[in-house]
Legacy VTK file of the C-alpha trace (Angstrom):
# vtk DataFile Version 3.0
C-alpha trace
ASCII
DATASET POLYDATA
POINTS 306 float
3.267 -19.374 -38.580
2.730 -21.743 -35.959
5.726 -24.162 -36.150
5.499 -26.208 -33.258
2.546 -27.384 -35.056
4.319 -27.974 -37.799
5.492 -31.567 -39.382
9.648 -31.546 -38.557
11.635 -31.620 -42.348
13.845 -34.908 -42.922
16.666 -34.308 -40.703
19.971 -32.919 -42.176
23.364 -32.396 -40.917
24.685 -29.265 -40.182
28.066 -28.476 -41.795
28.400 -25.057 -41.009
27.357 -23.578 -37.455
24.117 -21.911 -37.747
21.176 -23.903 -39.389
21.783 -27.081 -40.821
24.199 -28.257 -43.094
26.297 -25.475 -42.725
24.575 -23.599 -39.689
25.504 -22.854 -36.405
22.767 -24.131 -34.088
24.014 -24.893 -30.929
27.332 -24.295 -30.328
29.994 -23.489 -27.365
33.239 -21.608 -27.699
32.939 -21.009 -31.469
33.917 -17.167 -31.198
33.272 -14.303 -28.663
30.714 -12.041 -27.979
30.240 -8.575 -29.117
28.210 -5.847 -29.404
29.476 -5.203 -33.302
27.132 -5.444 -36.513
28.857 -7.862 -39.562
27.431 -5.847 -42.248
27.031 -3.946 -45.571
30.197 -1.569 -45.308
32.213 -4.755 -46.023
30.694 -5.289 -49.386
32.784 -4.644 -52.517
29.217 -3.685 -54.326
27.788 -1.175 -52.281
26.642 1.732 -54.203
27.314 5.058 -53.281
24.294 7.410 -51.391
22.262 8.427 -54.369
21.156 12.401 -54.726
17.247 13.185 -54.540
16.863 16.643 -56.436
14.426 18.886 -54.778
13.290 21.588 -56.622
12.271 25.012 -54.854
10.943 27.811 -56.994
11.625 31.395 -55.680
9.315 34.210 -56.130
9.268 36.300 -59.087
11.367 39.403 -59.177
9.711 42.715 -60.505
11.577 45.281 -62.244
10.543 48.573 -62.685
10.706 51.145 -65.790
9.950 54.431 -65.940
8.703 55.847 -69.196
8.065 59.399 -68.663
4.579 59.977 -67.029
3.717 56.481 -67.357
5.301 53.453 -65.569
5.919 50.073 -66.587
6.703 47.169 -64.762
7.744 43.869 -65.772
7.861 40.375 -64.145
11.208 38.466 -64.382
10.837 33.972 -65.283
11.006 32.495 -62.130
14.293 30.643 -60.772
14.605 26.987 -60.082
16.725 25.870 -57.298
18.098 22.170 -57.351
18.743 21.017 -52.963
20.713 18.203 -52.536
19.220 15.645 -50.354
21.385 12.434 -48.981
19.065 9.711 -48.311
20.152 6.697 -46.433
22.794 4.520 -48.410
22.211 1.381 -49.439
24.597 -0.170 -47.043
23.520 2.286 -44.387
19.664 0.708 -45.271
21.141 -2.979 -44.631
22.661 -2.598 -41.520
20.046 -0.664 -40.320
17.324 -3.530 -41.310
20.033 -6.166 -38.909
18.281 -6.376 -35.241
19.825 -5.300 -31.941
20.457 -8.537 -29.912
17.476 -7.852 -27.371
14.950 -6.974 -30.311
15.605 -10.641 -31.359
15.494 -12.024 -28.078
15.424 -11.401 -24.247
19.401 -12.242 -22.686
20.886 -12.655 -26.617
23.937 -11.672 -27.058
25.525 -10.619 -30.397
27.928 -13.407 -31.670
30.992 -12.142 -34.142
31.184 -15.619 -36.108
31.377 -16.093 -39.108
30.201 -14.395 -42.930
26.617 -15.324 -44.319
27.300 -15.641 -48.037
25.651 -17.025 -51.100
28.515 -17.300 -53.815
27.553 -17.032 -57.654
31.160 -18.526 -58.729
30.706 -21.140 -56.001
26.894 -21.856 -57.035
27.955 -22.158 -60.983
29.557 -25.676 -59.837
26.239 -26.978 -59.158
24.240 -27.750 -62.407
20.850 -26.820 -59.893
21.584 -23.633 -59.550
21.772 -22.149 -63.173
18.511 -20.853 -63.155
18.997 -19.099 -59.462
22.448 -17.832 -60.098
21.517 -14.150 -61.484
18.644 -13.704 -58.518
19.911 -15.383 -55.444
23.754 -15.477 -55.182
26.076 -12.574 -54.834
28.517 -11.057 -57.467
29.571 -8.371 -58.797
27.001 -8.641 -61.630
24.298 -8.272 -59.527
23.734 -4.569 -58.200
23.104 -5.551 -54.702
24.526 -4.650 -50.855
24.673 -7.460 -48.062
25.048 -7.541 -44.679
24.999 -10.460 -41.391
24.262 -10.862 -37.576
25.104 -13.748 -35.552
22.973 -14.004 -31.852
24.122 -16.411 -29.147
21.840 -17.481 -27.032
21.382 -16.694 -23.444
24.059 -17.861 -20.434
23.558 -21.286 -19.903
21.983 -22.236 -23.196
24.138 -23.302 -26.488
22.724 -21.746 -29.736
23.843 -19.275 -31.985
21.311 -17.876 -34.770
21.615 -15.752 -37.861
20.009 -12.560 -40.015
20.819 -12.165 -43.654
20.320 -8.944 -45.426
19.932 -8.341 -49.071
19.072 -4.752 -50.393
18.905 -4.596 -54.284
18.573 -0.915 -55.938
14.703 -1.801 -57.394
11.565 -3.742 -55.771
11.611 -5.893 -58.845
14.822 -7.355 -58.293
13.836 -7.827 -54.733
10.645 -9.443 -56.085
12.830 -11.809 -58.151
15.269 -13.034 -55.848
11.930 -13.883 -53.415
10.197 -15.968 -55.751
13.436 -17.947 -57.061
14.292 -18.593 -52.906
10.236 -20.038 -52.527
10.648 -21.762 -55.539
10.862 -25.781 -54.144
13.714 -26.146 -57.085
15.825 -23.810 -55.358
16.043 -25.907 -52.094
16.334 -29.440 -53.045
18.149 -28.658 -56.008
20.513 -25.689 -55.762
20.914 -24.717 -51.903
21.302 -28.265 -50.453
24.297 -29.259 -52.666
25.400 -25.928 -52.264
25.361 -26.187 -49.164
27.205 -29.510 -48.782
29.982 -28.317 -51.161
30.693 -25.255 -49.440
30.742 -26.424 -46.073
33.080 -27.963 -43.474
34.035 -31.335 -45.669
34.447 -33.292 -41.654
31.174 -32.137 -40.648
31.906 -29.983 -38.067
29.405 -26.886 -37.638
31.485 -24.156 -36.076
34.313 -23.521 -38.573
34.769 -19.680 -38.718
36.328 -19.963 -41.513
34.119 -21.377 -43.948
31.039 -18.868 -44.695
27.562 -19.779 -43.757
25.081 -19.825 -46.482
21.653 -18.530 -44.640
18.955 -20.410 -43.318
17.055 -21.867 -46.229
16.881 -25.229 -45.103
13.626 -25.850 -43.761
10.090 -27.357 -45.741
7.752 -24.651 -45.988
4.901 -23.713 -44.076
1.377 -22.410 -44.339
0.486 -19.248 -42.659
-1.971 -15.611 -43.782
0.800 -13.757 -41.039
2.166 -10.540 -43.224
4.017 -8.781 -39.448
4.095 -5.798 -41.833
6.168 -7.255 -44.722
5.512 -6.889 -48.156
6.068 -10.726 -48.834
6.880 -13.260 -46.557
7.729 -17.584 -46.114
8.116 -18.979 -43.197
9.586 -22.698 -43.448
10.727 -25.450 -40.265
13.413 -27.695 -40.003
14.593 -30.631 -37.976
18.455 -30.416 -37.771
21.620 -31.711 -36.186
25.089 -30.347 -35.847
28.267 -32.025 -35.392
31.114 -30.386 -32.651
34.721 -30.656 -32.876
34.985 -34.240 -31.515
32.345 -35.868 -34.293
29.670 -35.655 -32.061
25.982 -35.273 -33.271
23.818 -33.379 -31.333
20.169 -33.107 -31.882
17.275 -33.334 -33.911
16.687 -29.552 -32.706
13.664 -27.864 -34.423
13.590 -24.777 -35.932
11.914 -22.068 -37.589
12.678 -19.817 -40.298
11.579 -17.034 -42.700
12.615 -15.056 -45.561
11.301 -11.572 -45.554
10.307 -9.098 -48.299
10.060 -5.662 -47.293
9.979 -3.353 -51.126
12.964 -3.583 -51.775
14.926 -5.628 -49.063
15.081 -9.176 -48.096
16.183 -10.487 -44.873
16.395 -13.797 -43.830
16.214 -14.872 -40.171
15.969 -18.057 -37.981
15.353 -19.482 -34.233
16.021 -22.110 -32.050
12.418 -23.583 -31.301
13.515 -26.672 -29.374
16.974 -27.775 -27.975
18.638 -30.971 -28.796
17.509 -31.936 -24.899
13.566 -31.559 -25.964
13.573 -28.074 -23.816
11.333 -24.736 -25.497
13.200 -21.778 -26.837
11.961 -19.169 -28.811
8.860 -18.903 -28.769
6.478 -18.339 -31.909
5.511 -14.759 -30.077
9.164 -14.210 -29.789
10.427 -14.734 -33.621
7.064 -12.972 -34.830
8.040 -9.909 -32.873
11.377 -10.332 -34.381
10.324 -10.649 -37.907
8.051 -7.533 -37.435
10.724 -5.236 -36.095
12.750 -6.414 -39.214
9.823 -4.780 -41.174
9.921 -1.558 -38.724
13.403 -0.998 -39.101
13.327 -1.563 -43.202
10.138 0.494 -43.947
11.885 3.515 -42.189
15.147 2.611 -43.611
13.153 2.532 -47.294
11.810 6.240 -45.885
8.618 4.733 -45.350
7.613 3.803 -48.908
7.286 0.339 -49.636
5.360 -1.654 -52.183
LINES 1 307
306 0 1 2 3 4 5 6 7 8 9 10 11 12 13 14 15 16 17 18 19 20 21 22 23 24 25 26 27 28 29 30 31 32 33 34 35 36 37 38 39 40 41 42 43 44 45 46 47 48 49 50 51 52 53 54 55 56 57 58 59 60 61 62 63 64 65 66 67 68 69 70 71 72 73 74 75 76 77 78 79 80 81 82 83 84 85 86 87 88 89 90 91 92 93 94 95 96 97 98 99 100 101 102 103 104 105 106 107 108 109 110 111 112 113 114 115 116 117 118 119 120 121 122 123 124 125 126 127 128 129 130 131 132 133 134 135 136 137 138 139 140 141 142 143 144 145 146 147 148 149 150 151 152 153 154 155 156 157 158 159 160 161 162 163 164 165 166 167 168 169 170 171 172 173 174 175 176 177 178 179 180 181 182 183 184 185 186 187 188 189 190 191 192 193 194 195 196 197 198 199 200 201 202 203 204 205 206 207 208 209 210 211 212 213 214 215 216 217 218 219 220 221 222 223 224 225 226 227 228 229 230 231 232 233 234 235 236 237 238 239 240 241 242 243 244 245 246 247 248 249 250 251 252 253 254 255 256 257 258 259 260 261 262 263 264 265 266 267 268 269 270 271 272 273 274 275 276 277 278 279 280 281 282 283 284 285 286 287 288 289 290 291 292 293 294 295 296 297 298 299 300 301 302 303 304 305
């Protein structure tokens, strides 16, 4: 993806503190900085490690009979062993697919901010969303683990981005939850008003209090890039946020991509250019980002993907 080249999405107000409407873009003061991952052990749904069964067949025993002059000897069945092996957990697999803060950029910081959420009861309120609710938003009907990462920019420089993970127990359901997010339907008519509903009702971007729903906001965008996912969208966005005061800054431009990796999605965003017309990340940058995503999942997954 090339989105500098890109044409800028209608401009939308951020709600949240992130990404738009509810993001958290550029910000100042809206939490500390730590070195502490937001993730999957918090989630009421996270399976437990599942058991591999490896089985190991021992050699046979002989026994031997003697029968007077001559001698027999027979061959006992072979034994089966079961080993128990403890792959990675679920929720060990989504925090491990979340990036350090200098794999997603050079002087980042992680940012402890605020939860990245996508809630079915919340979503049911919007008529837009019925056909996403099952695929998309979390609850305790679907199987699935979840985990978040907030980055603040460098000294000097107000931004704050995030990294959604899904992991869902089968690459189908992976699969599914992909295509309904890259669906046009689901933007315009399920994730904006979402979006609105759930956020900050003054405006203002950096409540840490109210959850931010991920960074689906921009139009989509053409590109043959893969950086070693199994599927992949990238999408840009022109956006604004509002501070404490009521101020608006921007339009600031930004990229974004949901990532398929079997069966994990992440979904990630950057800062391309500052509300002052200044570069940030670069499109080098957020591809090297989006391809250590699809490092770290692939050898969370155990190296199998599909």
């Amino acid at each position: 993806m090339n989105g500098s080249n890109s044409t800028p999405a209608s401009t939308r107000l951020r709600v949240g503190c992130a990404a738009v409407v509810l993001g958290v873009v550029a910000l100042s003061g809206c939490g500390s900085t730590k070195s502490d991952t937001n993730a999957a052990a918090n989630d009421p749904v996270a399976p437990a490690a599942t058991t591999a069964a490896t089985t190991v067949s021992e050699a046979p025993a002989a026994t031997t009979v003697e029968t007077g002059a001559a001698t027999t000897t027979t061959t006992e069945a072979a034994t089966t062993t079961s080993v128990s092996v403890n792959p990675f957990s679920d929720a060990e697999i989504a925090t491990k697919v979340l990036l350090d803060a200098d794999e997603y950029g050079a002087g980042w910081q992680l940012f402890d901010f605020k939860k990245i959420a996508l809630d079915a009861t919340a979503a049911a309120e919007i008529p837009g969303c019925a056909t996403f609710i099952d695929t998309v938003f979390e609850s305790d009907a679907r199987p699935a683990v979840t985990a978040g990462r907030w980055f603040h920019a460098p000294p000097g420089r107000k931004a704050a981005m995030s990294q959604y993970v899904v992991v869902f127990p089968t690459d189908a359901a992976a699969e599914a939850m992909f295509a309904a997010t890259v669906d046009p339907a689901f933007r315009s008519d399920c994730f904006v008003p979402y979006a609105k509903a759930t956020g900050s009702p003054d405006g203002f971007c950096c409540d840490p209090t109210v959850p931010f729903p991920g960074a689906f906001w921009g139009e989509p965008v053409e590109s043959t890039k893969t950086l070693g996912s199994s599927d992949i969208q990238f999408r840009h966005a022109g956006e604004y946020w509002t501070d404490a005061a009521g101020t608006n800054h921007g339009v600031e431009q930004f990229d974004e991509a949901t990532v398929r990796v079997g069966r994990v999605i992440s979904v990630i965003e950057a800062i391309k250019v500052d509300e002052f017309g200044e570069p940030f990340v670069t499109d080098a940058e957020f591809d090297q980002a989006i391809a250590t995503i699809s490092e770290r999942a692939i050898h969370a997954l155990g190296g199998v993907i599909h």
